[in-house]
C-alpha positions as CSV (number, residue, x, y, z in Angstrom):
1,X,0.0,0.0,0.0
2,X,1.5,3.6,-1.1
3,X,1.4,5.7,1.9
4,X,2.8,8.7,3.4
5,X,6.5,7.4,4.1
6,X,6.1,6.2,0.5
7,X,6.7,9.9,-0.2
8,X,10.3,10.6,0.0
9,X,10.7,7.7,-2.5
10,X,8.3,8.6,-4.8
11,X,9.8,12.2,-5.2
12,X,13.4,10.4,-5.2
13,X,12.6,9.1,-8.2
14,X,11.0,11.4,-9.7
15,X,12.9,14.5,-9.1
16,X,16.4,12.6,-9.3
17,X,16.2,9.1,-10.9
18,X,14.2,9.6,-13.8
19,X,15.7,12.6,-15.1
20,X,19.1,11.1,-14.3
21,X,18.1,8.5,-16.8
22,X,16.9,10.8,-19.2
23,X,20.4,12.7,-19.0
24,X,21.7,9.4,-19.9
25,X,19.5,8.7,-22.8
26,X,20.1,11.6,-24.4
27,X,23.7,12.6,-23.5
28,X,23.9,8.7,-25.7
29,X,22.1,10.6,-28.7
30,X,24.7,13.3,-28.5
31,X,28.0,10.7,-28.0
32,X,26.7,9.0,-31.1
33,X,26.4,12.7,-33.4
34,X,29.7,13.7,-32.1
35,X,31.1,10.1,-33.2
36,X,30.1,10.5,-36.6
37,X,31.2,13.9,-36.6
38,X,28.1,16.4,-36.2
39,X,27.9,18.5,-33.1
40,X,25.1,17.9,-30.2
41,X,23.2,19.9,-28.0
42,X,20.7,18.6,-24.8
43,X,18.4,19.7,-23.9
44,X,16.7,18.9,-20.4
45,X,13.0,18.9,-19.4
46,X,10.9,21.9,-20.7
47,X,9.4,24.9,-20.3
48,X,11.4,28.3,-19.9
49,X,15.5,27.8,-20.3
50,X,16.8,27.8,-15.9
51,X,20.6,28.0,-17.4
52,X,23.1,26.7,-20.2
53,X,26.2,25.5,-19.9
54,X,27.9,24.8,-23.1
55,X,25.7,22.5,-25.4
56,X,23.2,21.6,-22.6
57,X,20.2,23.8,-21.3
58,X,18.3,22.8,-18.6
59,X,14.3,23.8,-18.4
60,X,12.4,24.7,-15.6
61,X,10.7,21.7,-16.0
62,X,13.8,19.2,-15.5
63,X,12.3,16.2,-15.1
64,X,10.0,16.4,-18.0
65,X,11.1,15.2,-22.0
66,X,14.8,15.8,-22.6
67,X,15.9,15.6,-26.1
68,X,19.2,15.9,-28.1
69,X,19.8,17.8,-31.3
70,X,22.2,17.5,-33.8
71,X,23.8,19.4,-36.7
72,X,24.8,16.9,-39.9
73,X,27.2,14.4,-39.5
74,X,30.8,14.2,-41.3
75,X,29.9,10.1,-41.6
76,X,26.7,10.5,-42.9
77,X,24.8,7.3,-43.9
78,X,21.9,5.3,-43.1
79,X,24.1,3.5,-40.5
80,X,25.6,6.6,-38.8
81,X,21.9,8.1,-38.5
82,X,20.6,4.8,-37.5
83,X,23.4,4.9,-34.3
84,X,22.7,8.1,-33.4
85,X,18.8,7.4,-33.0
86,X,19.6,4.2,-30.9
87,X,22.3,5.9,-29.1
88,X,20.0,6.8,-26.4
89,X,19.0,3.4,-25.3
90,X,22.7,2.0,-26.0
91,X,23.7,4.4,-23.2
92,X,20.6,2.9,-20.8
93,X,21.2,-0.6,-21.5
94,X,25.3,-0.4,-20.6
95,X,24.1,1.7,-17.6
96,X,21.7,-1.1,-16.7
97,X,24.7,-3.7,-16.7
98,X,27.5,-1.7,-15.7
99,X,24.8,-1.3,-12.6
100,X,23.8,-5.3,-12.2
101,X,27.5,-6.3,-12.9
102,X,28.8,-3.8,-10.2
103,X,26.0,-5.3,-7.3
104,X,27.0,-8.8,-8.7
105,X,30.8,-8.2,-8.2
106,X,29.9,-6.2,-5.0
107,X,31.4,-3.5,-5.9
108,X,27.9,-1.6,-5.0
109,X,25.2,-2.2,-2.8
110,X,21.8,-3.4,-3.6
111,X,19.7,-0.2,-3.1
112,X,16.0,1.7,-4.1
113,X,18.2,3.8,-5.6
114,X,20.0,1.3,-8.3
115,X,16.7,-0.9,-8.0
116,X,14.3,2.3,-9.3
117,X,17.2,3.7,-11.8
118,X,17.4,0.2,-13.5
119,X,13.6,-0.2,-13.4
120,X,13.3,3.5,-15.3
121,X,16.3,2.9,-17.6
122,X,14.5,-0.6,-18.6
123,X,11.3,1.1,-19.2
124,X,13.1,4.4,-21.1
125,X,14.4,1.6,-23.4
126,X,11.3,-0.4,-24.4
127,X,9.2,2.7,-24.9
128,X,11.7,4.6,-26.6
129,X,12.0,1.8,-28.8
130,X,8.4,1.2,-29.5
131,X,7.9,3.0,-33.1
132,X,5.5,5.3,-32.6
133,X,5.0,8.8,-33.3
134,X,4.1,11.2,-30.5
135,X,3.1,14.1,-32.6
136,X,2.8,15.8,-35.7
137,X,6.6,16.8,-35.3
138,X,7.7,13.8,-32.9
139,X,8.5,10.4,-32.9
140,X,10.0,7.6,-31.0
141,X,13.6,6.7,-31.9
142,X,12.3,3.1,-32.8
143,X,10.1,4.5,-35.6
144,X,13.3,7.0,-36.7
145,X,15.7,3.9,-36.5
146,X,13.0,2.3,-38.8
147,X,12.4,5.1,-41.2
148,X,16.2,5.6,-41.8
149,X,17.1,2.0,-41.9
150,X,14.1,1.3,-44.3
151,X,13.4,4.4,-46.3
152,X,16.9,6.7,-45.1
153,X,14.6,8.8,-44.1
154,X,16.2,11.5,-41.4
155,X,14.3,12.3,-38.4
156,X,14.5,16.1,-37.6
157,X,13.0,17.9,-34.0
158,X,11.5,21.2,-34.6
159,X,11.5,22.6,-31.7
């Protein structure tokens, strides 16, 4: 039963785990432009810019929707796009072993902490994976990493 000490978890999570995961998914977007070449910027949550520090800006809203943008690639092929639109969830899934690994090994404790950021990071993955579009201008990166693999088709955010 969820009740009041249930709280201080609850806002754990959601003020710290989930965007920390969110950082992760699209700081992975970014790794994967600047691997092929292009130059990324983050940024994180929404609403009206709180502060910028080089290519990342982080939104009042902090905890809500991050997203990465990049400028064209130097490698640019189906493949290179392709990697940069999985990128996000590559970064979730080696943070969701280097995590189970480290527990394993007992390098770290089993926590709430490691148990909720590998629950989120899981569930970042299969929905960002499920290709779907979200709006007239947004889409999943499964359906980009379809579209560009199928059609090379490049997915752009107009924001």
């Amino acid at each position: 039963m969820f009740g009041f000490d249930d709280m201080v978890k609850f806002l754990w999570s959601f003020l710290i785990v989930l965007p920390l995961v969110s950082i992760i998914h699209v700081a992975g977007h970014s790794f994967m432009a600047f691997v092929f070449g292009g130059k990324g910027s983050l940024d994180i949550g929404m609403g009206k810019k709180l502060f910028k520090i080089g290519p990342i800006q982080v939104r009042t809203i902090y905890f809500m929707d991050s997203f990465c943008r990049y400028g064209e690639l130097k490698i640019d092929n189906r493949f290179s796009h392709a990697l940069v639109y999985a990128g996000g969830c590559l970064f979730n899934l080696i943070t969701i072993f280097a995590v189970n690994l480290l527990i394993i090994h007992s390098v770290l404790e089993p926590n709430v902490f490691f148990y909720q950021f590998v629950y989120f990071s899981t569930y970042y993955v299969f929905f960002a994976l499920l290709p779907v579009r979200y709006s007239e201008n947004k889409s999943s990166d499964g359906l980009a990493l379809y579209k560009v693999l199928r059609y090379g088709e490049r997915y752009e955010i107009d924001k």
